[in-house]
C-alpha positions in Angstrom: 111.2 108.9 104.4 111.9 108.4 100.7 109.1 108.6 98.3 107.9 105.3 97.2 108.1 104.4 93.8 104.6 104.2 92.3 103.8 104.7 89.0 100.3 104.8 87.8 99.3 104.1 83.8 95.8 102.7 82.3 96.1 99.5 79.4 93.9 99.3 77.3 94.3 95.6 76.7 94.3 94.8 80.3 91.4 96.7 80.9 89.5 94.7 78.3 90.6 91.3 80.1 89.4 92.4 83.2 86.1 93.6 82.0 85.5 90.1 80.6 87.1 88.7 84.2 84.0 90.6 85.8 81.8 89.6 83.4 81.7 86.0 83.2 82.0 85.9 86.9 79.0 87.8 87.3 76.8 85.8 84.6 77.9 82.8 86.6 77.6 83.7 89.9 73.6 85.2 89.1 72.5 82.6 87.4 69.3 81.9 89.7 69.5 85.2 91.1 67.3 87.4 89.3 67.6 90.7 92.0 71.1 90.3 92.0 71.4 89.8 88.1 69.9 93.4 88.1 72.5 94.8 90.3 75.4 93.6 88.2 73.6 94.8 85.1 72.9 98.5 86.5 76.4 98.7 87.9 77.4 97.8 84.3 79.1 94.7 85.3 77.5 92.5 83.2 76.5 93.8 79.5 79.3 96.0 80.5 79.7 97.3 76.9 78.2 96.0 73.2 81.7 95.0 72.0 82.3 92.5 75.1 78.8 91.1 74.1 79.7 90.8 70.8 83.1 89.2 71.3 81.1 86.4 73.3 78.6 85.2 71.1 81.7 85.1 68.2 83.5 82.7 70.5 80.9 80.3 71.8 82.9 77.4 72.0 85.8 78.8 74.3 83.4 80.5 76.3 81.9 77.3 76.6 84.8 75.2 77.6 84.6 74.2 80.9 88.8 73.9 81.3 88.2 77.7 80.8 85.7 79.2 82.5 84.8 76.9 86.0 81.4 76.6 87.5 82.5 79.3 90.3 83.0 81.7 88.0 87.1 81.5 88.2 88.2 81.8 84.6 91.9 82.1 82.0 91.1 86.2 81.7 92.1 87.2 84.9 95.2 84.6 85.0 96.4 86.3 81.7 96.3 90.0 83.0 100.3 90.2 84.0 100.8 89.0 79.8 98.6 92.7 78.7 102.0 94.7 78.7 103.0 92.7 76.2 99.8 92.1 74.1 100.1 91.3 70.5 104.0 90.9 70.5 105.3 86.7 69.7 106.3 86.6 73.3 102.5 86.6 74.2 101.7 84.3 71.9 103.5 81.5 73.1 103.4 82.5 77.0 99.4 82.4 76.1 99.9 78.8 74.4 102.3 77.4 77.2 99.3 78.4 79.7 96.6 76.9 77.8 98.4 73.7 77.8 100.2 73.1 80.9 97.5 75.4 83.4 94.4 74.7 82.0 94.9 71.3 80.1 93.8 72.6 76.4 94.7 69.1 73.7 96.7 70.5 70.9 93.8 71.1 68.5 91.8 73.6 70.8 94.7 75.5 71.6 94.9 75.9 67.4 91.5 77.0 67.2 92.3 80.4 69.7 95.2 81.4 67.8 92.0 83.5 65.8 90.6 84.0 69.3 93.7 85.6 71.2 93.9 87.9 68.0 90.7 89.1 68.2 90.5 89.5 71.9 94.1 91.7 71.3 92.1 94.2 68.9 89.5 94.4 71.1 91.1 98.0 72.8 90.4 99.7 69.7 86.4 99.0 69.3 84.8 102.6 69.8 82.7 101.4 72.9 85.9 100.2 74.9 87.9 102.9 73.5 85.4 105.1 75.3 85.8 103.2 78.3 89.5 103.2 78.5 89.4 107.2 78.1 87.2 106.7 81.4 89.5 105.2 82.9 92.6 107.5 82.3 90.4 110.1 84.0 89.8 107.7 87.1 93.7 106.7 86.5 94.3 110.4 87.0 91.9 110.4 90.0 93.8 107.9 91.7 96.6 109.3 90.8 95.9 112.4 92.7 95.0 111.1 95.5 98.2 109.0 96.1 100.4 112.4 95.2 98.9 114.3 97.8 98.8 111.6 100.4 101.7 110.0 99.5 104.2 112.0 101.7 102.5 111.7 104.9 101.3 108.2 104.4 105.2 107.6 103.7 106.1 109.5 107.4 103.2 108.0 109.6 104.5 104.0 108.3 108.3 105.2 109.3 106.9 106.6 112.7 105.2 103.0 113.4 107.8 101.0 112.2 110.7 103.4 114.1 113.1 102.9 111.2 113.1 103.7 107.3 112.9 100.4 105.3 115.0 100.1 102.2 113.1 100.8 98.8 114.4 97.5 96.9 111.6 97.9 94.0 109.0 99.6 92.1 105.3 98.9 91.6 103.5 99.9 88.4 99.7 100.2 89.0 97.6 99.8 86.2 94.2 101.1 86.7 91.3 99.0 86.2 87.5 100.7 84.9 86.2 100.9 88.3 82.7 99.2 87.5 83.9 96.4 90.1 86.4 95.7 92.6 89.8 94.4 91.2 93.3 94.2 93.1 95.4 91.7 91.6 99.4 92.0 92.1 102.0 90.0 90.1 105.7 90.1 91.1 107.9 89.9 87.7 111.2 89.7 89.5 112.2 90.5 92.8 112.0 94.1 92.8 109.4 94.7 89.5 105.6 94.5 90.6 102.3 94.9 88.7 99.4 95.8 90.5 95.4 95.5 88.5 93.7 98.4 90.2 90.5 99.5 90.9 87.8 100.0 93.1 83.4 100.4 92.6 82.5 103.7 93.8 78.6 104.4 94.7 77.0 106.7 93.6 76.7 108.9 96.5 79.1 112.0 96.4 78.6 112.5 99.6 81.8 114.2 101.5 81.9 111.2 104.1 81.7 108.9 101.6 84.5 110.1 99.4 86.5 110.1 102.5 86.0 106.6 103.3 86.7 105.8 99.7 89.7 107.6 99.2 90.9 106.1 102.2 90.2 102.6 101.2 92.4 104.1 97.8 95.1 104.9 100.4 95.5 102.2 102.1 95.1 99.5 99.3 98.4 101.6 97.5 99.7 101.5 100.7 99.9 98.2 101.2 101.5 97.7 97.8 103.9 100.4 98.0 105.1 99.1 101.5 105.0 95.0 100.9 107.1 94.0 98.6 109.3 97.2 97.5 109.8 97.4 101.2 109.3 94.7 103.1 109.4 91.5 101.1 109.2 88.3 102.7 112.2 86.2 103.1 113.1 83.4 100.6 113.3 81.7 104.1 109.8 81.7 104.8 107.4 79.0 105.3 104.1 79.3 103.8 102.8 79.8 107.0 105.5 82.5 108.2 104.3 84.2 104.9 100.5 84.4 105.6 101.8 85.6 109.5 104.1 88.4 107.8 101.3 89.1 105.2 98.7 89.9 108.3 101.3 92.0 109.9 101.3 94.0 106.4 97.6 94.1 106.6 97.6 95.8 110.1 100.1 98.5 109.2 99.0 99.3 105.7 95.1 98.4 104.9 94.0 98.9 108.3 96.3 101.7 109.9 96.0 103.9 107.3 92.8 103.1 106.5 91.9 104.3 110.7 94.4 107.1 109.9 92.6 108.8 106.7 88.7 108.0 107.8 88.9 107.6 111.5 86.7 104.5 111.7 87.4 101.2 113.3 90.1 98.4 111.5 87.1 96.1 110.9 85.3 98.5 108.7 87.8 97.3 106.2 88.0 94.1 104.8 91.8 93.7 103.4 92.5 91.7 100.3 92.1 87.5 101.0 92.1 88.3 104.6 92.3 85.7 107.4 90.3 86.3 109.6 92.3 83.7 112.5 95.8 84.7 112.0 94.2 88.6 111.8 92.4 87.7 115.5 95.1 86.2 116.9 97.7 89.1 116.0 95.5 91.7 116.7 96.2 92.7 120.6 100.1 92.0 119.7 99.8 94.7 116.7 98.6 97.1 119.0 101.0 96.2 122.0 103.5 96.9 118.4 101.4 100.0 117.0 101.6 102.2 120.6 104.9 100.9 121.7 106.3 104.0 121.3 103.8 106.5 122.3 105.2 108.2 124.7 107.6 109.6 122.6 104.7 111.8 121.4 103.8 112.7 125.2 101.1 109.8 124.9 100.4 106.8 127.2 100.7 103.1 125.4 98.2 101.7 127.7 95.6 104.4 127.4 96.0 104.8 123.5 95.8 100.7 123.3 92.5 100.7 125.4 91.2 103.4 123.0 92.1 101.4 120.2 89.8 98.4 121.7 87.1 99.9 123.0 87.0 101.6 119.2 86.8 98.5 117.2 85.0 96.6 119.8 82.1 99.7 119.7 82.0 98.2 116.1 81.7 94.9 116.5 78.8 95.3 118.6 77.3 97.9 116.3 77.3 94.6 113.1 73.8 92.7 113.3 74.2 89.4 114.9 73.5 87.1 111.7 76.2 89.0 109.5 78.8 87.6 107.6 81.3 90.3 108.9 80.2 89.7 112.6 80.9 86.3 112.1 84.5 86.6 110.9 85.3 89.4 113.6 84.1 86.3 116.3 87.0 85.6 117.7 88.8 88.7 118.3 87.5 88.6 122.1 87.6 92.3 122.8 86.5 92.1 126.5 88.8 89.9 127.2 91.8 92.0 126.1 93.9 93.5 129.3 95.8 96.6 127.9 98.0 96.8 130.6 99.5 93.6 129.3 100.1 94.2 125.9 101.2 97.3 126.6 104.3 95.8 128.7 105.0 93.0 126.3 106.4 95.7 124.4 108.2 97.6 127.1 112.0 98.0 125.8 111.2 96.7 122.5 111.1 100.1 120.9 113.0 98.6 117.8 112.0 95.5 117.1 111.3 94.4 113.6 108.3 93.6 112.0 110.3 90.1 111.5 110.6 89.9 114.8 107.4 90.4 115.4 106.1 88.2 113.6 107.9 85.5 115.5 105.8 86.2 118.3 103.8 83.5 119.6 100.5 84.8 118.7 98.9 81.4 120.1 99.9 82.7 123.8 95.9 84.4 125.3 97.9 84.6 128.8 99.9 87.4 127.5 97.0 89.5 126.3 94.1 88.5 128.5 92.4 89.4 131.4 93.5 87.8 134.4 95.2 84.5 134.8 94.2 82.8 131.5 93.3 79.0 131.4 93.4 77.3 127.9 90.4 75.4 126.1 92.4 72.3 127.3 92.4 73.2 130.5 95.9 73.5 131.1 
């Protein structure tokens, strides 16, 4: 399979934007939490360097506006992020103006009082503190980087293997690299085959081996997904909104979770994909496997055995979560006792090249093809 086409480089301007992004989110979302107003602080998201301080008590009054920055903490910083390339030239000026106006409602007057503001917030790459906080991040740029070189190959091979044909590369993804004090993973699609990706994920503070595997396997499949989505397989302009967030979870499975399964060896629902829902994810998730180990035996394996493995993997998990946590919660529905792989191992049974289109058609809705037994709806019928 070709090599994707990747290309990794660090902003300064953008990574500016996005410490302010993390900032006022944090202030916001801490205000009457004191313990986790600490954690921010010590992981450096908020008073995450002097000169973003400083740039916030020069600028009270657009901090202050609520059209701006929103009670949950959503503000214009990370919006702006796909106009950092262009920082600084007249083109960014007016795109910045046009959003101020028509997105977020600024009259004509406060929209004259940035123009000082957007100038400042430009220049604010080359204060010594987040000068020395870019040159971190080229190093973790160079980090991530790495990883995706030496990974990139195989990663490439095992999504050919599971799809059973070698997609067309229509278009190339540039990944700027975020300072990794928070999680960011924003992608914005310029035209139809030129995508930006924000980048970058919290690591803790324990080196330990396992954990660097887990992390650089979260890396993996996060570039994964981006590599494979769009450049590779992009949705149709056919699409429904709904057909979209269907394709998008069959992305999920192959990319963030696979791979993530592939590179660590733990269960999908360790990993929490970008915006993930947590239905259509249920719903799909026998038929991905039925779709994942359809063509096992090619490999002198058996699709039903490898499916049950699969289940009895990720249920071992889910029963492993405590019973009042969010993440139990979400993974509810998924019904792993129920699942008979037997049957979604024949569903698949002369399918061996179906397309992840086609599959997507699939009536996910259907519990008589995946469960147990002779399955009776809620309804009763």
């Amino acid at each position: 399979m070709k090599r994707s086409n990747m290309k990794f480089s660090v902003d300064g301007t953008a990574v500016a934007y996005n410490m302010l992004d993390g900032e006022i989110k944090a202030r916001i979302l801490t205000r009457n939490n004191p313990q986790k107003k600490a954690f921010y602080e010590e992981r450096k998201i908020i008073n995450s360097s002097p000169a973003i301080v400083r740039f916030m008590i020069k600028y009270p009054k657009v901090f202050g506006n609520k059209k701006l920055i929103h009670s949950d903490g959503s503000n214009f910083f990370g919006g702006i992020l796909s106009l950092s390339p262009i920082a600084g030239t007249s083109s960014q000026k007016e795109m910045l103006k046009n959003r101020m106006k028509y997105e977020y409602g600024l009259v004509k007057d406060e929209i004259q009082e940035m123009d000082g503001f957007f100038e400042d917030l430009n220049q604010l790459k080359y204060s010594p503190e987040i000068m020395q906080i870019v040159d971190e991040t080229v190093a973790y740029k160079n980090y991530i980087k790495s990883i995706w070189e030496v990974n990139e190959e195989s990663v490439m091979k095992h999504i050919e293997k599971v799809l059973g044909y070698e997609p067309e590369t229509t278009g190339s993804v540039n990944t700027y690299v975020m300072y990794p004090n928070f999680d960011t993973h924003r992608s914005c699609q310029l035209t139809d085959n030129k995508i930006y990706m924000y980048f970058g994920k919290y690591k803790r503070l324990d080196n330990s081996r396992e954990n660097d595997k887990m992390y650089e396997a979260k890396i993996l499949s996060a570039l994964t997904h981006q590599a494979i989505h769009q450049p590779m397989l992009p949705y149709k302009s056919s699409m429904t909104k709904q057909e979209k967030e269907i394709f998008h979870s069959f992305i999920k499975y192959l990319t963030d979770k696979d791979i993530y399964n592939q590179y660590s060896g733990r269960s999908y629902l360790d990993i929490v994909s970008q915006n993930e829902n947590h239905e259509i994810m249920a719903k799909m998730y026998p038929f991905w496997l039925g779709y994942r180990y359809r063509n096992a035996d090619k490999e002198g394996k058996n699709p039903v055995i490898e499916i049950k493995k699969a289940i009895t993997r990720d249920k071992e998990y889910y029963d492993s979560l405590p019973e009042t946590s969010k993440r139990k919660k979400a993974f509810s529905t998924y019904n792993f006792e129920k699942l008979d792989s037997n049957k979604i191992a024949k569903l698949f049974k002369g399918k061996r090249a179906i397309t992840p289109y086609e599959f997507s058609k699939i009536d996910f809705d259907d519990k008589s093809l995946v469960y147990k037994g002779r399955y009776i709806s809620e309804s009763g019928r």
